[in-house]
N, C-alpha and C positions, 0 to 999 in steps of 0.2 A: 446245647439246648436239647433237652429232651421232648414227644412228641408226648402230645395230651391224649386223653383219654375221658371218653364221654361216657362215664360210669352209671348213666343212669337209664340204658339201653342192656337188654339181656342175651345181643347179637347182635351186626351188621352184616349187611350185604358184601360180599369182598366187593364189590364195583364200587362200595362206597367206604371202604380203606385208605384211610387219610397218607394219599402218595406226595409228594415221596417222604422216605423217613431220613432220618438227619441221624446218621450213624455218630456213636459213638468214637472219640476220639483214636482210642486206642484199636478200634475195629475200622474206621473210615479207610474206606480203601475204593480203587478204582473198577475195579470187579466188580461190583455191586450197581444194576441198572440205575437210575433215577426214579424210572415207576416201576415201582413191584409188580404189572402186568407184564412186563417182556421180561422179569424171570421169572414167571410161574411155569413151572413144568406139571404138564397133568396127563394121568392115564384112568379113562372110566371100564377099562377093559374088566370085567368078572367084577362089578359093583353093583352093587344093589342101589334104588333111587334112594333111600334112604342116604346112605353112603355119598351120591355125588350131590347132596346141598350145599348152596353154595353162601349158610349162613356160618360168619366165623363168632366164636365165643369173646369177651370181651376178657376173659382171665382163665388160665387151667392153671391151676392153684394157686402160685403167689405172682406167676409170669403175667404178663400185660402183652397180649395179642398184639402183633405189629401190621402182621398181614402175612400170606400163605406162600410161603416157599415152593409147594412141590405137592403132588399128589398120587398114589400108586394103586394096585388093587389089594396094598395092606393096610393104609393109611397115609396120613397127609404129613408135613414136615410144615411147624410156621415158624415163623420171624418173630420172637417174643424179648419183651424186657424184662432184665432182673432189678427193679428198682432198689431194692435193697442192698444188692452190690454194683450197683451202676454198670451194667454189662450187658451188651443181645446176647441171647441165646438162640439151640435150635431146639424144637423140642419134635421129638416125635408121635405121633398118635395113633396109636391100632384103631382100626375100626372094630366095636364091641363082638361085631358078628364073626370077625376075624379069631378072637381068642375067647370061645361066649362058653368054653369048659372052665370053669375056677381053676382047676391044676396048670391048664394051659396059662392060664395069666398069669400065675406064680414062678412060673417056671419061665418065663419072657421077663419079667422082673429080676429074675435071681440072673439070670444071663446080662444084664442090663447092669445087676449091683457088681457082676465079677468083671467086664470089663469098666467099670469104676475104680475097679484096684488095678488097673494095667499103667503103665507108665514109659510110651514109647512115641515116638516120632512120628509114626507111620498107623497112627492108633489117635481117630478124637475121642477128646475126652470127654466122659461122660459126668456129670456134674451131680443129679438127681433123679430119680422115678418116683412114681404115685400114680395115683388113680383119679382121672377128673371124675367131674358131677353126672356124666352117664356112664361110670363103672368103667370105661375104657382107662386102660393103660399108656403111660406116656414115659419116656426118656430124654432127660437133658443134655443136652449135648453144647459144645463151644463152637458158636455158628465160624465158621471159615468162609467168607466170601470167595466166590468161583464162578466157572462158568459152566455152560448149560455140555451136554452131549451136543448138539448141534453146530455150537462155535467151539469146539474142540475139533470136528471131524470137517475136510471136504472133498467132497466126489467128484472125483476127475472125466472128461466127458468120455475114457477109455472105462470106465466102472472103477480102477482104483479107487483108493481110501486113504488120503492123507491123514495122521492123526497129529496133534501134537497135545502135549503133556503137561502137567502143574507140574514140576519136582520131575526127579529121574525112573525110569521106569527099566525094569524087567524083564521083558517078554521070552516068550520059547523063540532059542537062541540068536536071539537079540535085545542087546541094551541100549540104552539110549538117554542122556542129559535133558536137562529141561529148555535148552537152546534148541536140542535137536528135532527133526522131524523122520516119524514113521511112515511107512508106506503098506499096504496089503490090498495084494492081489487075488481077491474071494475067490474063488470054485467054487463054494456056496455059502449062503447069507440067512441069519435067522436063527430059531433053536439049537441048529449042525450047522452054525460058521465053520471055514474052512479058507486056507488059502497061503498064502506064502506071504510073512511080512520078513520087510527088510527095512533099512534104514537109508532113508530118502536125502534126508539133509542133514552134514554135521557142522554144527556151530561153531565150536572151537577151532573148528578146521579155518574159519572165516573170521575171526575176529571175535566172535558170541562169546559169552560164559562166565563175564562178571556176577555178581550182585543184582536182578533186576533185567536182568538182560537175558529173562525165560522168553520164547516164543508163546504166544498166545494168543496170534493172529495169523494165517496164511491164508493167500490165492498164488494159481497159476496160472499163467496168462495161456494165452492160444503159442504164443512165442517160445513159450519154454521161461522166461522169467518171473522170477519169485518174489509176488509182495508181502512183506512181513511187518509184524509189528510189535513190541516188546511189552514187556507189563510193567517196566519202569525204565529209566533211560539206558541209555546202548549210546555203544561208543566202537563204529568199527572202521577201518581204513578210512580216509578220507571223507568221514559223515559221522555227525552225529545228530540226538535226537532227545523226544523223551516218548512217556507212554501214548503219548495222541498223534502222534506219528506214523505214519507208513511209508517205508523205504524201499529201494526193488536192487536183489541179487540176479544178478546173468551169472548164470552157471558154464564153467568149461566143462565139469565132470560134478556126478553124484554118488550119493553113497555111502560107505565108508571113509572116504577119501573125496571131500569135498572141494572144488576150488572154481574161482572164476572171481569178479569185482563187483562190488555195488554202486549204483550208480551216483554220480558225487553231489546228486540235489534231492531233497525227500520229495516223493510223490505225494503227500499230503502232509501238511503243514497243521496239526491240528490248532495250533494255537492261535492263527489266522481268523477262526471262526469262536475264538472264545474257551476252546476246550481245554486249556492248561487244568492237568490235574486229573485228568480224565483220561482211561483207558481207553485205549480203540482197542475192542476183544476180539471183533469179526472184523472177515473183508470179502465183498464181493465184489465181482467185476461182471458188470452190466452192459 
């Protein structure tokens, strides 16, 4: 089913964005809140009031507004349909005041049509650009449902910084699987981060690293054990599960060199409460 659209209004209030949207089959995924308010990421920092309205447009060119992804001090990112090829999109928006030199705008476009010609894994893709009805610039992008900075990172009451990752990641001289989990210990925070990361948790060491079986949930207890929770089902010693699930590691050792057992009952049963199918993204302990 696709979601309607009340075509005879020239903006809505985003408080009154018809939540939740009914994803697309081939895009339906567990990432993706239920209400679009608890994934809007917004920053008013160096905005102009103009800039932080909080009216959305009903169409920027042939896309059908779904509701607001994200918002920066360059512009905003929404959830849009391509009815014509049956697909969500993401699309991007400068704010006019942002690129308000013509050259500039051209030249944010042509950067916009050159990674349209890229073709790589690690690279979304970009689908189309144009110009909406107040002269701002836009980029279409293939929306990838995800999660926020927030439920990616948690702070240990030591100031550590747990991270963990979509996909395998790179860092200076450390790598790390999408099971895995990072650690960094700041010396300073902000424009000049700084600090020692290492690698906190390895999944493969423990069972992790099927199909599905990315971390994309952690807490640490006051105990030293690890709740975790997968983005699709997991399957490791003596437990298994699916995405609505949170299970707990006791660790013997960390690191590079992971070991210790899980324990053989889930600590949360998401489907107890109705959530089959549903990701558990975050975890806290209260």
């Amino acid at each position: 089913m696709k979601p309607s659209a009340d075509n005879s209004r020239p903006g809505v209030p985003l408080s009154e964005l018809a939540p939740p949207v009914e994803e697309t089959g081939a895009l339906a995924h567990g990432l993706t809140p239920p209400d679009p308010r608890t994934e809007l990421t917004q920053s008013f920092h160096g905005t102009t009031p103009a800039e932080q309205s909080t009216v959305a447009p009903e169409l920027i060119g042939r896309y059908r507004i779904l509701r607001l992804l994200g918002q920066g001090t360059f512009g905003r990112v929404w959830l849009a349909m391509d009815d014509e090829l049956q697909r969500q999109v993401a699309i991007k928006v400068v704010f006019p005041t942002r690129l308000a030199d013509p050259a500039n705008a051209e030249a944010w476009l042509a950067e916009a049509r050159a990674l349209a010609a890229l073709d790589h894994p690690l690279i979304v893709p970009v689908y189309d650009v144009g110009r909406a009805e107040d002269n701002s610039v836009y980029a279409v992008a293939k929306f990838i449902p995800g999660r926020t900075l927030q439920e990616q990172i948690k702070i240990l009451p030591d100031g550590r910084i747990v991270i963990s990752t979509v996909g395998p990641s790179s860092a200076v001289e450390v790598a790390a699987a999408d099971e895995d989990l990072l650690v960094l210990e700041p010396s300073s925070l902000g424009e000049t981060t700084a600090g020692i990361l290492t690698q906190l948790f390895d999944g493969k060491d423990v069972g992790l690293g099927d199909v599905g079986e990315d971390v994309d949930a952690v807490a640490i207890g006051a105990d030293g054990q690890i709740y975790l929770s997968t983005r699709g089902a997991f399957s490791v010693p003596g437990l298994a599960g699916d995405s609505e699930d949170v299970f707990v590691f006791s660790p013997t050792s960390l690191g590079p060199t992971t070991e210790g057992s899980y324990c053989s009952a889930l600590f949360f049963d998401g489907s107890a409460f109705g959530l089959e199918a549903t990701n558990v993204s975050d975890i806290d302990l209260l």
